[in-house]
C-alpha positions in Angstrom: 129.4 75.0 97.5 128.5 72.8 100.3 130.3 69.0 101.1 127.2 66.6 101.4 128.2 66.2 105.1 127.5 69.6 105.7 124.4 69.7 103.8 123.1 66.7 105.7 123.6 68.6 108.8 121.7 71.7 107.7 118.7 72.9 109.5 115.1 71.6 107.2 112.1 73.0 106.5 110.8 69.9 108.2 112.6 71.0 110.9 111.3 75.1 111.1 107.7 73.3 110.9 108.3 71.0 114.2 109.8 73.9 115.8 107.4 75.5 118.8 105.2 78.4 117.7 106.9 80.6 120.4 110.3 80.1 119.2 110.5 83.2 116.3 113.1 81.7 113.9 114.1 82.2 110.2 116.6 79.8 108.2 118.8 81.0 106.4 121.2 79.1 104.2 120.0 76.3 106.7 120.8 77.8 109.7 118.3 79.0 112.7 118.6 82.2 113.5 116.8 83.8 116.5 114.3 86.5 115.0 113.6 89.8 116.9 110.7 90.3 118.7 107.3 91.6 117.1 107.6 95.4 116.0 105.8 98.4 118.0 102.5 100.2 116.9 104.4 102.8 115.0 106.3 100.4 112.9 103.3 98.7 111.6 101.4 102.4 110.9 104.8 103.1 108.6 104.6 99.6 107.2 101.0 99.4 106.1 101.2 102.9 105.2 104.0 101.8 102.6 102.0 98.5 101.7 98.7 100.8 100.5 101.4 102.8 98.6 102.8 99.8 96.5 98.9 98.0 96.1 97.4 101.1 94.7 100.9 100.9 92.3 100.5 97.6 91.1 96.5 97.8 90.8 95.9 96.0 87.5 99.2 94.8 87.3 100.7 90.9 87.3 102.5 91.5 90.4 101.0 91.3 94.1 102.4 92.7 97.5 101.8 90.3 100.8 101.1 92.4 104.3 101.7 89.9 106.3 104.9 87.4 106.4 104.6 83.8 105.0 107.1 81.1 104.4 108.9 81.0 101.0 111.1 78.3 99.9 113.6 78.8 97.3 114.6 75.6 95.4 118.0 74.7 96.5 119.7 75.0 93.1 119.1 79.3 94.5 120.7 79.4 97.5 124.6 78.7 96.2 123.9 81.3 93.4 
């Protein structure tokens, strides 16, 4: 687990959202990391090929599958599991 010094020094959510939109970034475990750039044409074909897969799967079902990336935030309690 963490010291509260090093917590306090941890990258924010508040942060990410102040960050420019043309800096790609992820945090994880509070630290910015540099994401890759976009993916190519023939990644996206595989990917949406694999998203129609797993809709038509969970048709009907509680469960849903996202396309496109969004933020998630785990409460913090998850992140020393």
């Amino acid at each position: 687990m963490r010291s509260a010094v090093e917590k306090r020094s941890l990258f924010t959510y508040e942060h990410y959202l102040n960050m420019p939109d043309e800096e790609r970034r992820e945090v994880v475990n509070g630290i910015p990391l540099a994401m890759t750039p976009s993916p190519g044409r023939r990644h996206q074909e595989i990917v949406g090929n694999i998203y129609e897969i797993i809709r038509a799967f969970l048709k009907g079902k509680e469960c849903k599958v996202y396309f496109a990336p969004f933020d998630l935030l785990l409460p913090e309690s998850e992140l020393y599991i």
